[in-house]
N, CA, C and O atoms as a DFTB+ gen file, in Angstrom:
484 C
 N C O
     1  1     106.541      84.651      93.752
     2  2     106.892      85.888      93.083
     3  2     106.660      87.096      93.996
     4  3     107.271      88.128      93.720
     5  1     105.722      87.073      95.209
     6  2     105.282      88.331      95.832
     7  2     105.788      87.496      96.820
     8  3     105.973      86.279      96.789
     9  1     106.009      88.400      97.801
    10  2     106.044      88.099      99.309
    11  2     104.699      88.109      99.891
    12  3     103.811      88.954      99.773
    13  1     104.724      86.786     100.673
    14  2     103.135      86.506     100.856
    15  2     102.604      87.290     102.308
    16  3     103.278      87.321     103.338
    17  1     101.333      87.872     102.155
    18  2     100.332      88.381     103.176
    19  2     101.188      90.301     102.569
    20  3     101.152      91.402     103.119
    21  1     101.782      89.860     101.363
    22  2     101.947      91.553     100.935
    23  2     100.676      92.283     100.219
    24  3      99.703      91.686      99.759
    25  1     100.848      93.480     100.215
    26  2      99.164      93.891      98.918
    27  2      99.143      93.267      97.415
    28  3      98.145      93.005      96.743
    29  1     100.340      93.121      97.111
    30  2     101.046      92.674      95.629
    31  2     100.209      90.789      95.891
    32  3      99.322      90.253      95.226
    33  1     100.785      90.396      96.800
    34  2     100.497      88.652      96.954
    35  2      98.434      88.268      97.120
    36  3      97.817      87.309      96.656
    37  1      97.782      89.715      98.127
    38  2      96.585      89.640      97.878
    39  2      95.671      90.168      96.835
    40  3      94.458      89.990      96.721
    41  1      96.520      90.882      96.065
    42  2      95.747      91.488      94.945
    43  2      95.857      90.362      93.637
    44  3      94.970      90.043      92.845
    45  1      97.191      89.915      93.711
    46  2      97.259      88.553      92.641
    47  2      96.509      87.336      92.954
    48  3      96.259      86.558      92.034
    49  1      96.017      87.013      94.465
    50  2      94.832      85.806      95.205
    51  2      94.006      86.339      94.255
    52  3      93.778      85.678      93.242
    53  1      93.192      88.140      94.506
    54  2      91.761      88.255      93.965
    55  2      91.991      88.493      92.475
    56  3      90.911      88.945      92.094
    57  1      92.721      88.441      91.544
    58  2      93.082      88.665      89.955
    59  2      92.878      87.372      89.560
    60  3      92.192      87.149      88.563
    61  1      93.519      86.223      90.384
    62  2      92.966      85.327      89.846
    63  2      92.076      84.503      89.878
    64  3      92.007      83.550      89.101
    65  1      91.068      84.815      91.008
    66  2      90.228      84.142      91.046
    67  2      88.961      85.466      90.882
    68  3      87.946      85.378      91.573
    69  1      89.121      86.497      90.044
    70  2      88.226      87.126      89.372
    71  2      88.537      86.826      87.755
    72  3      87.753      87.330      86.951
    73  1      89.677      86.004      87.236
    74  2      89.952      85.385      86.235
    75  2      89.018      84.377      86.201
    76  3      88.177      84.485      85.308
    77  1      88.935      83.396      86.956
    78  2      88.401      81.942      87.202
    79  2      86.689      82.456      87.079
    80  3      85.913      81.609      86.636
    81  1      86.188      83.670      87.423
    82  2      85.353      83.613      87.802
    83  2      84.738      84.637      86.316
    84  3      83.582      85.050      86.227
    85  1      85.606      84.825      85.489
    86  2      85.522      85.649      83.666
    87  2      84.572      87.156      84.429
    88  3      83.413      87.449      84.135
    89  1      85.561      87.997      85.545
    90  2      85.014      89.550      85.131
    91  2      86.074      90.147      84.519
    92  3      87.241      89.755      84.513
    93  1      85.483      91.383      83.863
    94  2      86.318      92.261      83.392
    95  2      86.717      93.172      84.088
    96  3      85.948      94.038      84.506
    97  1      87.994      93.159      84.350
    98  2      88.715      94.178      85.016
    99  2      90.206      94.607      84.913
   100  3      91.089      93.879      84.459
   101  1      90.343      95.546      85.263
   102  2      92.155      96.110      84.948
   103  2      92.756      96.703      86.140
   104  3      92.043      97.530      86.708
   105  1      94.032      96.444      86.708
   106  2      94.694      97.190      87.519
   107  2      95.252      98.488      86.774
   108  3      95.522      98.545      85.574
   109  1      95.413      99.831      87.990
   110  2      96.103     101.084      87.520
   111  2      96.796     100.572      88.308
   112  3      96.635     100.021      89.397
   113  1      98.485     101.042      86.969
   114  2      99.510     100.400      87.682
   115  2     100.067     101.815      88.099
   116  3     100.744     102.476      87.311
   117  1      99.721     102.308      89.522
   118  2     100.264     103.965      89.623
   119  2     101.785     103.566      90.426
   120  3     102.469     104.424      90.985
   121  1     102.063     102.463      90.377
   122  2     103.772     102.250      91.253
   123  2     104.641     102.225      90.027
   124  3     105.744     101.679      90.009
   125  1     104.079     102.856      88.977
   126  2     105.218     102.578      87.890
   127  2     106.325     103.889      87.714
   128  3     106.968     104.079      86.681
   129  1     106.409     104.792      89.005
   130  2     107.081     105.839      88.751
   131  2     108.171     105.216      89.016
   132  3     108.570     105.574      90.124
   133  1     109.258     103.995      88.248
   134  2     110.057     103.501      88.574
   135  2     112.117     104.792      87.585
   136  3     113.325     104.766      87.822
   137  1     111.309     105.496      86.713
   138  2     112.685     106.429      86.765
   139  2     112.143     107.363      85.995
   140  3     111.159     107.283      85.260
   141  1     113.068     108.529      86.280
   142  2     112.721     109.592      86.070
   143  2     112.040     109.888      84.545
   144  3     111.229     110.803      84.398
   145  1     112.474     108.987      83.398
   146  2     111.806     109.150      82.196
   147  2     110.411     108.238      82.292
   148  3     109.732     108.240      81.265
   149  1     109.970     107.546      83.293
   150  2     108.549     106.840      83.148
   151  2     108.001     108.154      84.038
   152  3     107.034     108.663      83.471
   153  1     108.455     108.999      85.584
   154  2     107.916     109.659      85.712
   155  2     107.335     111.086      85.262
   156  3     106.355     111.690      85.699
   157  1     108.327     111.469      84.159
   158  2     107.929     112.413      83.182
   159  2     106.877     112.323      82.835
   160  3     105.931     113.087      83.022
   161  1     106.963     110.844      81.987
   162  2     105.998     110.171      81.122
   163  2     104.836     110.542      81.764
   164  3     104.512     111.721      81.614
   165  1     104.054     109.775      82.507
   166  2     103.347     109.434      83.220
   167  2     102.892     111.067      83.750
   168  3     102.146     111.604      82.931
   169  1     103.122     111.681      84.620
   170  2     102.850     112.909      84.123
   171  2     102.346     113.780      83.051
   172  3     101.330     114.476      83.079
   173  1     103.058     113.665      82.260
   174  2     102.739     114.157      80.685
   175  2     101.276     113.923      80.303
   176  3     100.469     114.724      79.832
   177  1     101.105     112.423      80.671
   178  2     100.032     111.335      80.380
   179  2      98.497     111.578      81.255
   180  3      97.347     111.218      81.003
   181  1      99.033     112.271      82.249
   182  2      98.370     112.773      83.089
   183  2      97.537     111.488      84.356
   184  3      96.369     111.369      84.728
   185  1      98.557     110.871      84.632
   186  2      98.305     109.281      85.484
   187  2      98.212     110.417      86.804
   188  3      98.840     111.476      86.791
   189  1      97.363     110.011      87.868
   190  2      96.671     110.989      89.078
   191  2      96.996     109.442      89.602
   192  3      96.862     108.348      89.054
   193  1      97.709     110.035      91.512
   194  2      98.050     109.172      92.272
   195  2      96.899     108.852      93.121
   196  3      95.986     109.652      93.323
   197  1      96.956     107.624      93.634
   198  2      96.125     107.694      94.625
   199  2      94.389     107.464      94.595
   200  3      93.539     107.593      95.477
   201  1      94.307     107.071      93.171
   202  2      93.136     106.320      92.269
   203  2      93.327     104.597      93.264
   204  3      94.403     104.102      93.598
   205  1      91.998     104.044      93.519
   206  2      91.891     102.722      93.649
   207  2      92.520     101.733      92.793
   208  3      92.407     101.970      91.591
   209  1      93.360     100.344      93.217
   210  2      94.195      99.616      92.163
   211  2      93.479      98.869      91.553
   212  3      93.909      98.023      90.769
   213  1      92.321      99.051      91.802
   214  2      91.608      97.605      90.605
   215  2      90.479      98.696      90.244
   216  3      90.061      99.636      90.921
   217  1      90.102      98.234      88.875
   218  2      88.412      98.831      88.598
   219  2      87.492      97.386      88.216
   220  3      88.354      96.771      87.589
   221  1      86.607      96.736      88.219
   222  2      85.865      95.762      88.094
   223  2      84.571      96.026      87.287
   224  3      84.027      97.117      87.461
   225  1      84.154      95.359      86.633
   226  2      82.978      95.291      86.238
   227  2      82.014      94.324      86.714
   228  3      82.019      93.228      86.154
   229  1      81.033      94.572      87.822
   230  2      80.395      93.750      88.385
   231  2      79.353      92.925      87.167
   232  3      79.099      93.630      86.191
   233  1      78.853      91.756      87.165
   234  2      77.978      90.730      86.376
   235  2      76.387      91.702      86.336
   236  3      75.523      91.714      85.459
   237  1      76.452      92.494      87.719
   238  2      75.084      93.072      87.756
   239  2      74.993      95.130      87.050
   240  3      74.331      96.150      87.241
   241  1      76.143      94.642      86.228
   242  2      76.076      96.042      85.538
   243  2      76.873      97.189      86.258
   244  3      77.033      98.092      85.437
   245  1      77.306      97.434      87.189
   246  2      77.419      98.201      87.927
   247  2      79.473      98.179      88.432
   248  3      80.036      97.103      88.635
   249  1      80.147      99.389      88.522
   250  2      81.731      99.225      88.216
   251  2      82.096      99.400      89.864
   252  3      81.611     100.241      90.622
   253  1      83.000      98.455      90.160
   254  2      83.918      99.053      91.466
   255  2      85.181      99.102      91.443
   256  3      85.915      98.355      90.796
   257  1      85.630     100.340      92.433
   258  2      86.865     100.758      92.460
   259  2      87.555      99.958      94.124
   260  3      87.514     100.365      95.285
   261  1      88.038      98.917      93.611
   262  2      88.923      98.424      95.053
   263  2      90.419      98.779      95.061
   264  3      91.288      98.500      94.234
   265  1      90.501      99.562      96.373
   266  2      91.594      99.346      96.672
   267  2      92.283      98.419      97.725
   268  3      91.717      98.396      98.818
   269  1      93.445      97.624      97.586
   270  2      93.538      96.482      98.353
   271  2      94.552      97.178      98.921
   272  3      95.109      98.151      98.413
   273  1      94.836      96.610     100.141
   274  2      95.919      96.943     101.080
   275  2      95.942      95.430     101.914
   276  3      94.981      94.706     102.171
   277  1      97.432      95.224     102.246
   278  2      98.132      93.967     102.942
   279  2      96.770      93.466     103.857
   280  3      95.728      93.972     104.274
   281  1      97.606      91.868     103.902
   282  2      96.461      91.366     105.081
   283  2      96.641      92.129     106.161
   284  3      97.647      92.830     106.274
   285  1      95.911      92.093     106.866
   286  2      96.070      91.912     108.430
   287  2      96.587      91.325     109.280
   288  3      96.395      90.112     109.202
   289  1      97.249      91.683     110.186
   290  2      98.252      90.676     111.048
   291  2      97.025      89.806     111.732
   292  3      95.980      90.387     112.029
   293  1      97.169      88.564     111.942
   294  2      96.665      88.169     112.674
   295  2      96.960      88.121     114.547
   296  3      96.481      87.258     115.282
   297  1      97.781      89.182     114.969
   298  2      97.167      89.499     116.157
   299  2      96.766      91.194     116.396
   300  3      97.629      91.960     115.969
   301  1      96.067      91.565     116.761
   302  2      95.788      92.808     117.013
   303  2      94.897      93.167     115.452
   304  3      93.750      93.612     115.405
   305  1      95.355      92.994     114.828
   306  2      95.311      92.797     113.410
   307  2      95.772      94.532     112.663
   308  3      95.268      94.929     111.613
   309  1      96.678      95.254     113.383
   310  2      97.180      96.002     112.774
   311  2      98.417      96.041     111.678
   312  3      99.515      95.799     112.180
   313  1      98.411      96.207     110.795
   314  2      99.961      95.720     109.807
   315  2     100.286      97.181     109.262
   316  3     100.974      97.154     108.242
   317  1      99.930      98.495     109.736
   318  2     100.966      99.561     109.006
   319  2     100.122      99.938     107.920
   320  3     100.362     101.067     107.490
   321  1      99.136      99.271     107.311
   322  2      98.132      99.699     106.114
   323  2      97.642     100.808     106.304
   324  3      96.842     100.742     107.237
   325  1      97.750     102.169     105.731
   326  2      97.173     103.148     105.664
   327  2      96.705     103.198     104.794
   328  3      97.145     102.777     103.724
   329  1      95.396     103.869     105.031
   330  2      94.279     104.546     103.833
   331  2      94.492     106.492     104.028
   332  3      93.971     107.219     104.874
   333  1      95.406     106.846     102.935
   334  2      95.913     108.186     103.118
   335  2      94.664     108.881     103.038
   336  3      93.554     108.363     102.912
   337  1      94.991     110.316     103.136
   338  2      93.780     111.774     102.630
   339  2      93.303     111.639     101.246
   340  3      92.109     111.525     100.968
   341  1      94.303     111.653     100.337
   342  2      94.232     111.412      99.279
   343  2      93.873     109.807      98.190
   344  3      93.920     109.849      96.960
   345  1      93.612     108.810      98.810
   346  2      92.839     107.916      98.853
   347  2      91.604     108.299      99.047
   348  3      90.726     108.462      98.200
   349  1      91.538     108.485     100.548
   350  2      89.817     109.258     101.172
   351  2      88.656     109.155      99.858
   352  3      87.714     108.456      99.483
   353  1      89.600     110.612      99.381
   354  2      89.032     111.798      98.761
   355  2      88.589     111.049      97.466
   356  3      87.383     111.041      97.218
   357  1      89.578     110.324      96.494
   358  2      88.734     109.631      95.347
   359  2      88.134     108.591      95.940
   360  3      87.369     108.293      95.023
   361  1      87.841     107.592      97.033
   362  2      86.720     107.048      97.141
   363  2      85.705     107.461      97.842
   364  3      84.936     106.674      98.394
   365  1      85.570     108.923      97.907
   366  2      84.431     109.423      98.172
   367  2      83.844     110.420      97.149
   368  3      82.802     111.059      97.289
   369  1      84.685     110.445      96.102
   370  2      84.627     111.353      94.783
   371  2      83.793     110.048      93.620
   372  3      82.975     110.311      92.738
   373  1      84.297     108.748      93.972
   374  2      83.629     108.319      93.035
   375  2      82.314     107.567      94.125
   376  3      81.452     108.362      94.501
   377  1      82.249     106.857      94.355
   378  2      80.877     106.691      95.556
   379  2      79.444     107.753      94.951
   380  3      78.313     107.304      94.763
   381  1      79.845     109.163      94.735
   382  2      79.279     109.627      94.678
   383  2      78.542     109.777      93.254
   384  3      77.797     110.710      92.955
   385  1      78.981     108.392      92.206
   386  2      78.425     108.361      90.929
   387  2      77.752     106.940      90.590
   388  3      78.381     105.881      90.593
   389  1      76.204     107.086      90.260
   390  2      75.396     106.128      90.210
   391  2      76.041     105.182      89.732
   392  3      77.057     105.281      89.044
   393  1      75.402     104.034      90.120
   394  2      76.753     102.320      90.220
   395  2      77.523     102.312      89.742
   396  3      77.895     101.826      88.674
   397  1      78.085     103.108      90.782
   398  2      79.912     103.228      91.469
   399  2      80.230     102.937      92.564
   400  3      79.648     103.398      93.546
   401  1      81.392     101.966      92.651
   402  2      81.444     101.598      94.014
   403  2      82.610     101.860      94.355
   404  3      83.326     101.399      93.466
   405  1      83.458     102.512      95.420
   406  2      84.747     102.348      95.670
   407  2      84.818     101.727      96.929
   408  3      83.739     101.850      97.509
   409  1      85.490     101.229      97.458
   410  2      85.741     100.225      98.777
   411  2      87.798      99.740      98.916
   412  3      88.664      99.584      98.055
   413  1      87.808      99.650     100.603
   414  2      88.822      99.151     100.677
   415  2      89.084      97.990     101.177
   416  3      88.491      97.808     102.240
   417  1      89.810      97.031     100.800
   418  2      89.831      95.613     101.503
   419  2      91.445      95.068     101.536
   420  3      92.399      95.140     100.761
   421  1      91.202      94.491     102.865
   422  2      92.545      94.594     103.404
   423  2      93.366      93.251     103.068
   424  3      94.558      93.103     103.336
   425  1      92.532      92.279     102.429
   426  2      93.179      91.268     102.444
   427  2      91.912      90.049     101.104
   428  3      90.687      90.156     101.042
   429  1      92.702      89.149     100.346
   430  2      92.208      88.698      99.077
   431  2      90.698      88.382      99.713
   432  3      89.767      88.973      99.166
   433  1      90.392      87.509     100.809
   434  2      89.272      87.253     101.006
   435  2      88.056      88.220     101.395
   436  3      86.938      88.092     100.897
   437  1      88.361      89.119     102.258
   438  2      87.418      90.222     102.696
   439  2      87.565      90.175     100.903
   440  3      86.967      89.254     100.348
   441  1      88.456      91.289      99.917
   442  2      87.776      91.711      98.554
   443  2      86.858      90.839      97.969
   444  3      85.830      91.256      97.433
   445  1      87.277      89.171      98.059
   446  2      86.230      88.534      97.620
   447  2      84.669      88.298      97.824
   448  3      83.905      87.908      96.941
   449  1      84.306      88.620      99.216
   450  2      83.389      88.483     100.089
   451  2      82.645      89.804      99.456
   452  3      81.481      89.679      99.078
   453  1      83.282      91.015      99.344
   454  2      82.933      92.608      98.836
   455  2      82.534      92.704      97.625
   456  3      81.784      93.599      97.234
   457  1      83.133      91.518      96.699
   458  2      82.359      91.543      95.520
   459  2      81.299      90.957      95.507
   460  3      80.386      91.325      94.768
   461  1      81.191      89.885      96.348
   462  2      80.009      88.642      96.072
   463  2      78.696      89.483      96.764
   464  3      77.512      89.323      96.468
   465  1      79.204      90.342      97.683
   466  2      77.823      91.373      98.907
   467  2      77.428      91.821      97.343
   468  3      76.343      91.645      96.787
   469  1      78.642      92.460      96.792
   470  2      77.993      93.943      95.844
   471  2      76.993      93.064      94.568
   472  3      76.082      93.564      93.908
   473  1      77.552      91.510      94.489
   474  2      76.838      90.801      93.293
   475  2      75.251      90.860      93.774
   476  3      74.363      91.149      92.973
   477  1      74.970      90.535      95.264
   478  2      73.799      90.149      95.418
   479  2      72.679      91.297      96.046
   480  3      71.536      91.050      96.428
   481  1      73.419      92.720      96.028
   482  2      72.454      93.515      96.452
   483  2      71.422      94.028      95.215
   484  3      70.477      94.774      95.470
């Protein structure tokens, strides 16, 4: 269904195996400005771009904001993934609220590895 090593193909790896693993969590779906009456909408609604795509509820009480971006190429390991200004800025806007975590991970396994650090600190 995704094109694989896309953000779409690693964010559905870590959805489902944060399924398998029963946390609670929800994607913001902010790519839904798909026509001009959802982007009204959505507006109206007051949806802010550039929020992290997953929120999580860690087992140890405590919420993170991941945003995933494509794997990494495996040579050089650059693939075009930018982390914009406006990214930056809300994961350093929320960071800054007691267990809150925002983080970026580039690919299903690093996110997995990022939750299991954040389970055991």
């Amino acid at each position: 269904m995704f094109k694989i090593w896309s953000e779409w193909y690693e964010q559905n790896c870590l959805v489902n195996w944060l399924e398998y693993k029963k946390y609670k969590y929800s994607a913001i779906p902010l790519d839904t400005w798909t026509t001009l009456k959802q982007t009204r909408k959505n507006k109206l609604l007051w949806v802010r771009a550039w929020l992290p795509d997953l929120l999580i509820i860690l087992k140890r009480w405590s919420l993170l904001f991941l945003e995933m971006k494509k794997c990494k190429w495996k040579r050089w390991w650059a693939n075009g993934a930018k982390v914009s200004d406006k990214q930056k800025e809300w994961i350093n806007e929320l960071n800054k609220i007691q267990n809150v975590e925002a983080v970026v991970c580039y690919w299903y396994e690093e996110a997995k590895l990022t939750i299991l650090d954040y389970e055991n600190k």
